[in-house]
C-alpha positions as CSV (number, residue, x, y, z in Angstrom):
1,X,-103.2,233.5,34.3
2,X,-101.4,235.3,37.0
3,X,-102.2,233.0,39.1
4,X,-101.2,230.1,37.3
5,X,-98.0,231.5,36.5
6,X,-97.2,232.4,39.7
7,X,-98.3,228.8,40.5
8,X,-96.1,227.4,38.1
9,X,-92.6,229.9,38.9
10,X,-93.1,228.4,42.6
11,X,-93.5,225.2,42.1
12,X,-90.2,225.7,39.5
13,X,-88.5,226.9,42.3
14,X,-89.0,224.2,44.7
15,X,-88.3,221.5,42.4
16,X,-85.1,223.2,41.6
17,X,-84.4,223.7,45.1
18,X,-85.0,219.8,46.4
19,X,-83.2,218.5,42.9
20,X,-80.2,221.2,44.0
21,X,-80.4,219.7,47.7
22,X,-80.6,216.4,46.7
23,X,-77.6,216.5,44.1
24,X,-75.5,218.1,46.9
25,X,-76.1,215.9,49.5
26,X,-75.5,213.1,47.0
27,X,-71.9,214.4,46.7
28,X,-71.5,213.7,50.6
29,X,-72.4,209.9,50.4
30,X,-71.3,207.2,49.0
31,X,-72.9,203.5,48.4
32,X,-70.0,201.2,49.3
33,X,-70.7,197.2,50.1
34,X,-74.1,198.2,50.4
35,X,-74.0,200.6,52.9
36,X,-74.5,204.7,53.0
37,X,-70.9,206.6,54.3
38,X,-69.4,209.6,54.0
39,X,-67.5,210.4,51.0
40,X,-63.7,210.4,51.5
41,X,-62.0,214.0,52.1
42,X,-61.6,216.0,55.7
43,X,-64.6,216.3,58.0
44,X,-63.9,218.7,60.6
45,X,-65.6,218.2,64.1
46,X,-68.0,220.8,65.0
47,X,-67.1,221.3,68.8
48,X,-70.7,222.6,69.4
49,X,-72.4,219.9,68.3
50,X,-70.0,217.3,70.0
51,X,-70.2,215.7,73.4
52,X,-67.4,213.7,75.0
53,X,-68.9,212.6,77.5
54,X,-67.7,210.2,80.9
55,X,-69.8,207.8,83.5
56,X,-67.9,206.9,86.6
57,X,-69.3,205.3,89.4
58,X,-69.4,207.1,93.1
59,X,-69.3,205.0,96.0
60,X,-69.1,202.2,93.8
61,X,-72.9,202.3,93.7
62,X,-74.0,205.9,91.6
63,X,-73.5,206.7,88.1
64,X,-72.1,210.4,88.1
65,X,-71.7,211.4,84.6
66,X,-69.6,214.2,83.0
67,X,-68.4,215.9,79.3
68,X,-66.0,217.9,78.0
69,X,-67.5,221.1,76.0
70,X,-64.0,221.9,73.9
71,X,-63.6,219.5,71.7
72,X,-61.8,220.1,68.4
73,X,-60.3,217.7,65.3
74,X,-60.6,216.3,62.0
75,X,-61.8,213.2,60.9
76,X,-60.5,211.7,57.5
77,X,-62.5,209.7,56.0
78,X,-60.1,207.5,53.2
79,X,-61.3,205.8,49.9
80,X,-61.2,202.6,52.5
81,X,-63.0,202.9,55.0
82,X,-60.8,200.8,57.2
83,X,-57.8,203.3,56.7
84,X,-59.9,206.5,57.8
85,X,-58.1,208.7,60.8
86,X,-59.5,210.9,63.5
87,X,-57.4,214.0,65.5
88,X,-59.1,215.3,68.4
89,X,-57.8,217.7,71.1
90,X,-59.8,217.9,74.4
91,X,-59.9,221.2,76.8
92,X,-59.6,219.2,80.1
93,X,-60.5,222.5,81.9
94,X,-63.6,222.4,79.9
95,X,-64.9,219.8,82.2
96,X,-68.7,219.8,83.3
97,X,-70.2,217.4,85.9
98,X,-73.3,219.2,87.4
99,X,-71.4,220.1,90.3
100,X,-68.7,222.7,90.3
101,X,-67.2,222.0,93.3
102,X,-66.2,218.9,91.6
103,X,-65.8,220.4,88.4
104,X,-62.7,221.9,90.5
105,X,-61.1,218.6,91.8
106,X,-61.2,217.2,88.4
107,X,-59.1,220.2,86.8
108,X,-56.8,220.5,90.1
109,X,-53.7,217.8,90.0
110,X,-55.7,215.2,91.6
111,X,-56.9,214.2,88.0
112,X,-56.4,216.2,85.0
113,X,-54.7,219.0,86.3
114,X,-55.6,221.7,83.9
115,X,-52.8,224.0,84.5
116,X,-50.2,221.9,83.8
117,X,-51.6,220.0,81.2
118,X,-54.4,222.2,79.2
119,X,-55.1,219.5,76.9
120,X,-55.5,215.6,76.2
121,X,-55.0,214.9,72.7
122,X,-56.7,211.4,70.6
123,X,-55.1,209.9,67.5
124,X,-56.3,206.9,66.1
125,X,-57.6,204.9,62.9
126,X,-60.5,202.9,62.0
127,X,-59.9,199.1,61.9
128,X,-62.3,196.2,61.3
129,X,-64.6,198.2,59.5
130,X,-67.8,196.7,58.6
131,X,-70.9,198.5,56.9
132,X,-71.2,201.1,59.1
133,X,-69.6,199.3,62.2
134,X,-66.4,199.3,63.2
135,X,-63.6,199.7,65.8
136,X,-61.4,202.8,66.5
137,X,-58.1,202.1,67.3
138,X,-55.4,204.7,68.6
139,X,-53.3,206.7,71.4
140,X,-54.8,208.3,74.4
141,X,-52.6,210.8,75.8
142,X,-53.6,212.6,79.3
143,X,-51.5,214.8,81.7
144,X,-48.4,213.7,79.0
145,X,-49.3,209.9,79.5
146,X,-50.2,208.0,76.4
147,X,-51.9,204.6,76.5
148,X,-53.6,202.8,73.5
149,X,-57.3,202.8,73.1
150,X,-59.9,200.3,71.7
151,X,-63.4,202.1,71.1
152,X,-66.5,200.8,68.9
153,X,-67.2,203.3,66.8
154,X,-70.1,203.6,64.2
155,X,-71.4,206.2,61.3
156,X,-74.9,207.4,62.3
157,X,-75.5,209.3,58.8
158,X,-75.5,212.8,56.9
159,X,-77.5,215.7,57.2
160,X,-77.2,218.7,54.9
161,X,-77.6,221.8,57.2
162,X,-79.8,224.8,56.4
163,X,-76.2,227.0,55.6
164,X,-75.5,224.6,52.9
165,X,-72.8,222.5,55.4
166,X,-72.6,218.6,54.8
167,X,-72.8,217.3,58.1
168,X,-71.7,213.2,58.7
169,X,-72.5,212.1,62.8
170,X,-70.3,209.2,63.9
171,X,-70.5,207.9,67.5
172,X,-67.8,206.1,69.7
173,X,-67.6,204.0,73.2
174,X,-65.6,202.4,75.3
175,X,-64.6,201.8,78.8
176,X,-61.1,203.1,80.1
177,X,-59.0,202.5,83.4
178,X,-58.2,205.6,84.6
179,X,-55.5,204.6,86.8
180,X,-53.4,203.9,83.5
181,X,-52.8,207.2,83.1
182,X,-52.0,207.9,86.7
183,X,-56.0,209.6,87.7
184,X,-55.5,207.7,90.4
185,X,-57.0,209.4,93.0
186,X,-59.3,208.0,95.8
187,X,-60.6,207.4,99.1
188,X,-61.5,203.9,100.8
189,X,-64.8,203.7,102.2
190,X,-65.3,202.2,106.0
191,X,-67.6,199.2,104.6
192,X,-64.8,198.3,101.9
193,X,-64.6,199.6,98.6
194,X,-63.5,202.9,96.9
195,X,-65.2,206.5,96.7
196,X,-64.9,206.7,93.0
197,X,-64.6,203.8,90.7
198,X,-61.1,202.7,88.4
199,X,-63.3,201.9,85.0
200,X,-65.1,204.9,83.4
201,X,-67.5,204.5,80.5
202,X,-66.6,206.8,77.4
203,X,-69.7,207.9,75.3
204,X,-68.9,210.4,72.2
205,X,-71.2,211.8,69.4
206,X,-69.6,214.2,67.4
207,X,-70.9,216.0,64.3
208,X,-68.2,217.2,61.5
209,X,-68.7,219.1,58.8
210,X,-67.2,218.4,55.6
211,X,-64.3,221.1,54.5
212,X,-63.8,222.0,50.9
């Protein structure tokens, strides 16, 4: 009988625990159109569990890649999905690139030149929204220039954490010109060509959690 009960107590208890998990992550997601999303209300990004991340080209020929580790914002996800907003602040010295003697150049006024401008700052809002598809539409603003921006963005789904967080993952691309915001340093090569190439390739994935 011990045993039984016992038996019986647990199994209790992890019902109760899946039905509880269940029913909270329910209260995360939404069905809308026929696809899964986030419920509306302020997710805020998790900057350890967020890469914003750059590809450039070197010599025209090598893909040198590069993130930025502090990343902070809010994303806020409306009733429509097409009106939801995203705030993000980037730590331009936070820059990492495998190499820190050119971790250096890019924070020294040749590009993003940390000291004088600590930050670059995105503010933008979902547009053509489709499922879980859409575009991201905004202002880019680095070393105090702001140009708009264009990135596809998309909702990869929820998790619910094991501290009882809601987590939603959405992902963003795009390629820039960094000359529009005067990163306009280079060097010509002797067979033609440039050392470092104009367009660089954004990649982001960013978890957020949802806040009370």
């Amino acid at each position: 009988m011990t045993d039984t009960n016992t038996s019986a107590t647990a199994n209790t208890s992890a019902t109760a625990t899946t039905s509880a998990t269940a029913t909270t992550s329910a209260t995360a997601t939404r069905m809308l159109a026929g696809a899964e999303l986030p419920v509306p209300g302020r997710w805020q990004i998790d900057p350890g569990h967020t890469e914003v991340a750059f590809i450039g080209r070197h010599f025209m020929l090598t893909k040198v890649r590069g993130r930025f580790t502090g990343v902070t914002g809010t994303i806020t996800v409306a009733d429509e999905p097409g009106e939801s907003t995203v705030e993000v602040t980037i730590d331009t010295a936070s820059v990492e690139s495998g190499s820190q003697a050119r971790d250096e150049h890019l924070r020294s006024a040749d590009f993003f030149d940390a000291g004088r401008h600590p930050t670059a700052t995105f503010s933008g809002r979902a547009a053509g929204w489709h499922g879980t598809q859409g575009r991201l539409a905004g202002e880019l603003t680095i070393r105090g220039i702001t140009r708009p921006v264009t990135l596809q963005a998309g909702y990869l789904g929820h998790v619910a954490d094991p501290w009882g967080g809601e987590r939603a993952v959405f992902t963003a691309q795009g390629t820039l010109n960094r000359e529009d915001w005067d990163l306009t340093w280079n060097m010509p090569l002797a067979g033609g060509g440039l050392l470092v190439s104009a367009d660089i390739r954004i990649e982001i994935e960013a978890e957020a959690v949802l806040q009370p």
